[in-house]
C-alpha positions in Angstrom: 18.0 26.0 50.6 17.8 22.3 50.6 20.0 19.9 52.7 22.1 18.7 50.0 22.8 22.0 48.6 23.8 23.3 52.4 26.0 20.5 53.0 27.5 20.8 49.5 28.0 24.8 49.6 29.6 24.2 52.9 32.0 21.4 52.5 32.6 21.9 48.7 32.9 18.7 46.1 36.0 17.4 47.9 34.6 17.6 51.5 30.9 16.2 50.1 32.7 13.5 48.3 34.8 12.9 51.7 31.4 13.0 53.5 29.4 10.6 51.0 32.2 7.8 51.3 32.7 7.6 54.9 28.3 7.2 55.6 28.1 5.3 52.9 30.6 2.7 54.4 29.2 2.4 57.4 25.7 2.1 56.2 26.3 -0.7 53.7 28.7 -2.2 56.3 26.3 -2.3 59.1 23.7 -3.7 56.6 21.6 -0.7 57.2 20.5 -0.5 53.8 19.9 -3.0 50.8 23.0 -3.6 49.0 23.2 -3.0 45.1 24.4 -6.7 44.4 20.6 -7.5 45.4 19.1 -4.6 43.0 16.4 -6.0 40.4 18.3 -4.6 37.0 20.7 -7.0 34.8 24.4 -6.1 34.7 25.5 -3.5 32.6 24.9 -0.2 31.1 22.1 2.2 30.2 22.6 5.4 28.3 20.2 8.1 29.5 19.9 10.0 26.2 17.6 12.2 26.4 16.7 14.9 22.7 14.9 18.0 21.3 15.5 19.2 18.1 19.5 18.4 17.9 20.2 16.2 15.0 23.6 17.4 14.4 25.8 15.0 16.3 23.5 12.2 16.8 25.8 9.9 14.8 29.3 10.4 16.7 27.8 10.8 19.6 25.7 7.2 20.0 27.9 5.5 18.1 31.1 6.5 20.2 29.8 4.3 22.8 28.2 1.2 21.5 31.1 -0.8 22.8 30.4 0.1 26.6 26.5 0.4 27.0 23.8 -2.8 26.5 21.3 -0.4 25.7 20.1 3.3 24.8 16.8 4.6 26.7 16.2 7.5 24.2 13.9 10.1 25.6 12.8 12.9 22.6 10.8 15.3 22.5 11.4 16.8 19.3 9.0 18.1 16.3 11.8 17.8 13.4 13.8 15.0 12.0 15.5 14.0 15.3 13.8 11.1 15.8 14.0 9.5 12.4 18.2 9.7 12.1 17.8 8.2 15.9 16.4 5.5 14.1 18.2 5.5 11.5 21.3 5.2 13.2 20.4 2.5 15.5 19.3 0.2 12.4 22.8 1.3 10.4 25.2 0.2 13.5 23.1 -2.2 15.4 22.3 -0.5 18.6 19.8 -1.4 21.0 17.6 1.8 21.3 14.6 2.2 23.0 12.5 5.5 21.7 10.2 7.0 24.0 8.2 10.3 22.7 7.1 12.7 25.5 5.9 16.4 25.3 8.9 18.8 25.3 9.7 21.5 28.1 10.1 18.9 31.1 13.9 17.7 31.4 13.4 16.4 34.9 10.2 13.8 33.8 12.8 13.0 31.0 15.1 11.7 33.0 12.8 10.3 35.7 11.3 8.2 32.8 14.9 6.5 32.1 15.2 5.8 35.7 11.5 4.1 35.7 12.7 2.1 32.4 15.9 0.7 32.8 16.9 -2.5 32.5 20.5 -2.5 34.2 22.2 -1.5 37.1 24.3 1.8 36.0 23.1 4.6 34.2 25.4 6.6 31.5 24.7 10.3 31.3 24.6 11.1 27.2 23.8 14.1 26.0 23.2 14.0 22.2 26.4 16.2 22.0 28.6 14.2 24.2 31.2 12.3 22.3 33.2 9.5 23.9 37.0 9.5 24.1 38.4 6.1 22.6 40.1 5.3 26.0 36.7 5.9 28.1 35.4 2.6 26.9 38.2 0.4 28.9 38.9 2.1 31.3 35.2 2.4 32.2 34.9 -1.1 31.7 38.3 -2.4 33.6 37.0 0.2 36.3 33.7 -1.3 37.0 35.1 -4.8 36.8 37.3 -3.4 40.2 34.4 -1.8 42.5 32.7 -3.4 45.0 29.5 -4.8 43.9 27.9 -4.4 47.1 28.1 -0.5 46.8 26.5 2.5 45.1 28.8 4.6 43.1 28.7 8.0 41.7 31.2 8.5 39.0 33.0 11.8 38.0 35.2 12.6 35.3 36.1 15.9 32.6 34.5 16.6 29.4 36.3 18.6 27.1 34.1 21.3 26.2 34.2 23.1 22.5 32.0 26.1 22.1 31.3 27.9 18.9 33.7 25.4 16.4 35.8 22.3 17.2 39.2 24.8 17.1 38.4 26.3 20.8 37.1 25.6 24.4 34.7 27.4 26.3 36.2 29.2 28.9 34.9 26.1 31.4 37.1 23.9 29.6 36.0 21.1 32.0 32.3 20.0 32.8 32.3 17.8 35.3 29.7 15.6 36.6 29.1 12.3 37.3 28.2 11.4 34.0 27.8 7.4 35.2 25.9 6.1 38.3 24.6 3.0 40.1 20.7 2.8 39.9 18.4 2.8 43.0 15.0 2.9 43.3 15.8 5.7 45.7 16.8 8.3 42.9 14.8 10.7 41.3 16.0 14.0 39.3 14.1 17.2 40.5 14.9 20.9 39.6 17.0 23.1 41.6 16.8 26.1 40.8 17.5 26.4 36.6 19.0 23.1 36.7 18.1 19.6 36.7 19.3 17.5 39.1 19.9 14.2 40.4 19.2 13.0 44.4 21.2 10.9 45.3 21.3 10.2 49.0 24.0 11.1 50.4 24.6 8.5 52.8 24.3 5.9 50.3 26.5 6.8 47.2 30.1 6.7 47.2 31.9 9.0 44.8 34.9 8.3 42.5 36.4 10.8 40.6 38.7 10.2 37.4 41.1 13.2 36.9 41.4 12.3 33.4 39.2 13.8 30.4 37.7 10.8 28.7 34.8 12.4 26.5 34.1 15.7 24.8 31.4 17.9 24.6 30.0 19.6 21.8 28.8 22.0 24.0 27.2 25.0 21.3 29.0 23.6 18.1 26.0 24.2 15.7 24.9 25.0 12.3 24.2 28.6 12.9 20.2 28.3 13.0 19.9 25.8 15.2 22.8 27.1 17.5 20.4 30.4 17.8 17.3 28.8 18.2 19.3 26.9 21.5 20.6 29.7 22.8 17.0 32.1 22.4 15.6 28.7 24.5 18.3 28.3 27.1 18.1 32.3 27.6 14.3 32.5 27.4 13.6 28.8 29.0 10.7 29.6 31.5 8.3 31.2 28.2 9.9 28.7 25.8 8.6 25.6 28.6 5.2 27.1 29.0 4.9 27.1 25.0 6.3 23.7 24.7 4.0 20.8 23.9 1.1 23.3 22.5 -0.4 24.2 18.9 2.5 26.8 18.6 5.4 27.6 16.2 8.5 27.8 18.4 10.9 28.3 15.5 8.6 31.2 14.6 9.0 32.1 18.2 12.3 32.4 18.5 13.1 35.1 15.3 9.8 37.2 17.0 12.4 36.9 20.5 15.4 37.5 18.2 13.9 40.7 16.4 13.4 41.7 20.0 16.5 41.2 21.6 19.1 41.2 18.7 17.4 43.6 15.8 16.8 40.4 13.5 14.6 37.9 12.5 17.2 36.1 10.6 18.8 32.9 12.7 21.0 31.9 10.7 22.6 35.5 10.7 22.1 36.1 14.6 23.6 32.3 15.2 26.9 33.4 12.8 27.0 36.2 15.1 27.5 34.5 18.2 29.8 31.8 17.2 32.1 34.9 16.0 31.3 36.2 19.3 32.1 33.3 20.9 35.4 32.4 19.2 36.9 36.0 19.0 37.9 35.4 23.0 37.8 31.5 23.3 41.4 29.5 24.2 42.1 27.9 21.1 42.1 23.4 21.3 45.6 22.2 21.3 45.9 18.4 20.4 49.4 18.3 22.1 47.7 18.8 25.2 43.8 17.9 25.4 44.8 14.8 22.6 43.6 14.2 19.2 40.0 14.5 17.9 38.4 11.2 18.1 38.7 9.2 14.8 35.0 8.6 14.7 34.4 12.6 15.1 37.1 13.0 12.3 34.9 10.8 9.8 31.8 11.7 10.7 33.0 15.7 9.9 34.2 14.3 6.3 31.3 12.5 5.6 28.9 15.8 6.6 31.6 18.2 4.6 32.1 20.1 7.7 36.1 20.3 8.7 35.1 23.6 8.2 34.4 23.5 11.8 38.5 22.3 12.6 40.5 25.4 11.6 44.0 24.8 9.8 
């Protein structure tokens, strides 16, 4: 078990975050490290976007944050049309998106790539599915303005997360993480375990944590075949890896894995299955207390035809 994950098993998020602002203080205020007001990146905002095969909520999702990052450092792996509405929707709203292409199956080089890359000082966390809140935007902004610019900052706040349709939650209604952070030459991702993860030290970073949602994510809202081909991945990850980036048909793949496992080929039938699943024992999403859908989801759904996925 690793040092971080000991300290952080033993003291929990509270006692780590405790833990991470008192060294961090007295590192930075006995000059024992390199402050971030002398870091070698621009002011401002980079989101760390990072794709495979998951054009469905490109749109809402890049766009919901235009007003808040100076640039997008998109990191895709994909073999279908990802790429191109990427494009697309950088040329139709303006954004500043840099495309790199990489061989799929490697998350962590992903993300190390963005942190070679960047060109400013804090990092956004984006997933392709993630769609910003409208408030997120100033108060991210009017928040930054505050800190300390001598300091490195890990920031933590709630997504809202919808699983099967946009009418209910998972049953972790909150994923939280800290979705942006200050760049140092002295992080790196690695992968613990299943998960990907970032080092950050932790006698350097302070944390901050927001106890308010300000973003949503679109955790396994999917058209049905591409919801089942994401779940066959995530739950066969280590063979789907070793195949990824060679002369091999994953899509093809994943019906032989779902003929296997489920008794049918058919993805689109096996990925209606699973958002019935899903739903038939999810919390159902109450505006009156998680707030209303943003208006940018709302149009995008019209324009696709698919407030299907918002029940009456």
């Amino acid at each position: 078990m690793s040092l971080r994950i000991y300290v952080r098993k033993i003291l929990g998020r509270k006692g780590t975050f405790f833990l991470r602002n008192v060294l961090s203080t007295i590192t930075i205020g006995l000059r024992l490290i390199e402050t971030a007001d002398k870091l070698d990146k621009k002011e401002g905002i980079t989101a760390m976007v990072c794709t495979y095969n998951d054009p469905d909520w490109i749109e809402p999702s890049l766009v919901s944050i235009k007003d808040l990052v100076n640039e997008y450092l998109v990191i895709d792996s994909s073999t279908d049309e990802t790429p191109d509405i990427i494009k697309s929707v950088g040329e139709t709203y303006g954004l500043n998106i840099r495309l790199y292409r990489i061989p799929p199956g490697d998350l962590v080089a992903a993300r190390n790539l963005v942190l070679e890359k960047t060109s400013y000082k804090w990092i956004l966390h984006w997933d392709i599915d993630f769609v910003a809140k409208p408030e997120l935007i100033d108060f991210i902004k009017n928040l930054l303005n505050e800190l300390n610019p001598k300091y490195y900052y890990l920031i933590y706040w709630p997504h809202i997360q919808f699983c099967g349709d946009l009418s209910h939650l998972c049953n972790q209604v909150y994923h939280v993480e800290h979705w942006l952070f200050t760049w140092s030459p002295k992080l790196y991702y690695k992968w613990l375990g299943r998960y990907d993860s970032l080092i950050a030290p932790i006698y350097m970073y302070k944390a901050i944590y927001i106890d308010k949602p300000l973003s949503l994510h679109l955790r396994s809202v999917r058209n049905p075949v591409r919801l089942a081909f994401k779940h066959l991945w995530w739950r066969f990850r280590e063979e789907f890896n070793k195949l990824a980036g060679r002369n091999i048909d994953l899509m093809e793949y994943a019906r032989k894995k779902a003929l296997e496992v489920y008794n049918t080929d058919d993805l689109e039938e096996l990925g209606k299955r699973l958002i019935e699943k899903q739903v038939s024992t999810l919390k159902e999403y109450d505006t009156r207390v998680y707030g209303e859908y943003p208006k940018i989801l709302l149009d995008y759904l019209r324009k696709k035809k698919w407030l299907y996925l918002i029940s009456e």
